[in-house]
NUROVEX-217632 format. One line per field, with one value per residue: x negated, y negated, z of N, C-alpha, C in turn; residue in one letter. Coordinates in Angstrom, 2 decimals. Each point is the difference from the previous one (the first is absolute). Example, Ala and Ser with C-alpha at 12.3 -4.5 7.8 and 13.67 -1.06 7.14 Angstrom:
residues 2
n.xx = -13.19  0.35 $
n.yy = 5.69  -1.05 $
n.zz = 7.80  -0.72 $
ca.xx = 0.89  -0.82 $
ca.yy = -1.19  -1.19 $
ca.zz = 0.00  0.06 $
c.xx = -0.90  0.77 $
c.yy = -1.20  -1.09 $
c.zz = 0.00  0.73 $
milo = A  S $
end
This chain:
residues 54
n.xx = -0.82  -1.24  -0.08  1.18  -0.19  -0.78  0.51  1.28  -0.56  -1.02  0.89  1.09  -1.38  -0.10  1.36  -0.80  -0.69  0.79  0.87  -0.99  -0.54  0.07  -0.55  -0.67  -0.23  0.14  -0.49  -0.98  -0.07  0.14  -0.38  -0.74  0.82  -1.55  0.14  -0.80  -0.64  -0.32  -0.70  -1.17  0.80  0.71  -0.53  -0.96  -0.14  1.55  0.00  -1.34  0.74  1.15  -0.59  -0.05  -0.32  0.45 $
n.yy = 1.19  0.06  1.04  0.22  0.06  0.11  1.20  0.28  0.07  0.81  0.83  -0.24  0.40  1.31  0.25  0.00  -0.15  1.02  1.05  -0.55  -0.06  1.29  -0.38  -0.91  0.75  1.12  -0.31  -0.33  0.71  1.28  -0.57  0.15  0.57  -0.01  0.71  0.06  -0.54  0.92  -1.38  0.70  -0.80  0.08  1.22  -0.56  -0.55  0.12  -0.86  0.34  -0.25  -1.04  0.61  1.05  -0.92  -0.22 $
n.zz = 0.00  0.71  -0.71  0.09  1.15  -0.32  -0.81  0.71  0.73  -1.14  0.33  1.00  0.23  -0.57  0.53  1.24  -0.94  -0.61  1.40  0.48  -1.50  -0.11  1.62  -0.28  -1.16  0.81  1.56  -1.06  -0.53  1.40  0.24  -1.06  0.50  -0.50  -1.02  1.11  -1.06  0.40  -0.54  -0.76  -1.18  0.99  -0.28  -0.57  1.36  -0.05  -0.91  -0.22  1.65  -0.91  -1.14  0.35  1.21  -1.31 $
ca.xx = 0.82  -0.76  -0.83  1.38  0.31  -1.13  0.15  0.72  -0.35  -0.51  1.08  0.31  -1.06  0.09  1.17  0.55  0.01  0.32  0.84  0.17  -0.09  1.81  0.98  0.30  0.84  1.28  -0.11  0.24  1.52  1.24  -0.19  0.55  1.07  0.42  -0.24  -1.30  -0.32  -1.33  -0.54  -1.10  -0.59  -0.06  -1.24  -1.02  -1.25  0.59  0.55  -0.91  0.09  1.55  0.62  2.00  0.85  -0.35 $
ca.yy = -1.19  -1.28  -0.62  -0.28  -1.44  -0.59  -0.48  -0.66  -1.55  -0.49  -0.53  -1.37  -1.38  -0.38  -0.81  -0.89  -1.28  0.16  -0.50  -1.57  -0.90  -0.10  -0.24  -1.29  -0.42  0.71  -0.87  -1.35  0.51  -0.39  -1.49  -1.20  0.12  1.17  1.18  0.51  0.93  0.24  -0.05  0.22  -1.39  -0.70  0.00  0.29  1.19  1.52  0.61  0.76  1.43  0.76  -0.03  0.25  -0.92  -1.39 $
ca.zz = 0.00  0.24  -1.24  -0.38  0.56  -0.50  -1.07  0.25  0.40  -0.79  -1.54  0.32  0.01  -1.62  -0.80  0.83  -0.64  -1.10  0.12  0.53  -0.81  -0.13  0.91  0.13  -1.01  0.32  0.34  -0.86  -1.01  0.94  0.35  -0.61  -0.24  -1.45  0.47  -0.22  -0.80  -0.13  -1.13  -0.02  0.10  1.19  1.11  -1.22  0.04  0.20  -1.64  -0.41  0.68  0.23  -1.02  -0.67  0.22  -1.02 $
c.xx = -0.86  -0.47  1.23  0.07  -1.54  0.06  1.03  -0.38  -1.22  1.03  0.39  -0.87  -0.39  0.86  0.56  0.11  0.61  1.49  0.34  0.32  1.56  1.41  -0.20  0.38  1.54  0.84  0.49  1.61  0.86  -0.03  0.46  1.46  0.64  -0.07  -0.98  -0.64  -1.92  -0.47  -1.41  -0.65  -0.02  -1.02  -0.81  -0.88  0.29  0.17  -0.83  0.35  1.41  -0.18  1.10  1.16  -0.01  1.17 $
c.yy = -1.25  -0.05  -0.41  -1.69  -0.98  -0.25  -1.14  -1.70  -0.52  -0.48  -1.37  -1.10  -0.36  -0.62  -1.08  -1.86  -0.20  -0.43  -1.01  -1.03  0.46  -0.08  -1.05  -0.64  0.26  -1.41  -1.26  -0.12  -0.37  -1.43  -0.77  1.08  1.34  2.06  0.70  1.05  0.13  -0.38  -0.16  -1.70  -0.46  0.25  0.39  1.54  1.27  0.13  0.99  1.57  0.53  -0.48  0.32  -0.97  -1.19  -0.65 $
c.zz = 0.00  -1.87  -0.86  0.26  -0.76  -1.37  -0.17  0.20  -0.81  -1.39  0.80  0.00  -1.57  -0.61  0.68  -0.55  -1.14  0.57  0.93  -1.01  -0.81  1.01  -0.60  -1.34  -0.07  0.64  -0.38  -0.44  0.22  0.34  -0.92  -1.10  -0.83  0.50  -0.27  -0.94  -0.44  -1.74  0.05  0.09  1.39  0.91  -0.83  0.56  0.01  -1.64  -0.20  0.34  -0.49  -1.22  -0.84  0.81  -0.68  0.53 $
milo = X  X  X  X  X  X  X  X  X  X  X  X  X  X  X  X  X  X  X  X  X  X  X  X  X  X  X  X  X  X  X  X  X  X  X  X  X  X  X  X  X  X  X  X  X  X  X  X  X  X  X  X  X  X $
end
């Protein structure tokens, strides 16, 4: 279980910035009114990684 739990917490520190930068576009959205929809243009540094999301 302990090497379960390690891998584990090496995946969250890896992605851990990936989904901070989409809470807060998420975030954005809701705010200013509309329905949140994940587009590659809005966070540049993620286009490279979600390509089939155009």
């Amino acid at each position: 279980m302990s090497l379960m739990t390690l891998c584990n917490l090496a995946a969250i520190l890896m992605l851990g910035k990936y989904a901070v930068m989409l809470l807060r576009d998420y975030r954005s959205q809701l705010r200013a009114g509309k329905d949140p929809i994940y587009r590659s243009s809005t966070i540049p540094e993620l286009a490279p990684e979600t390509e089939c999301w155009k």
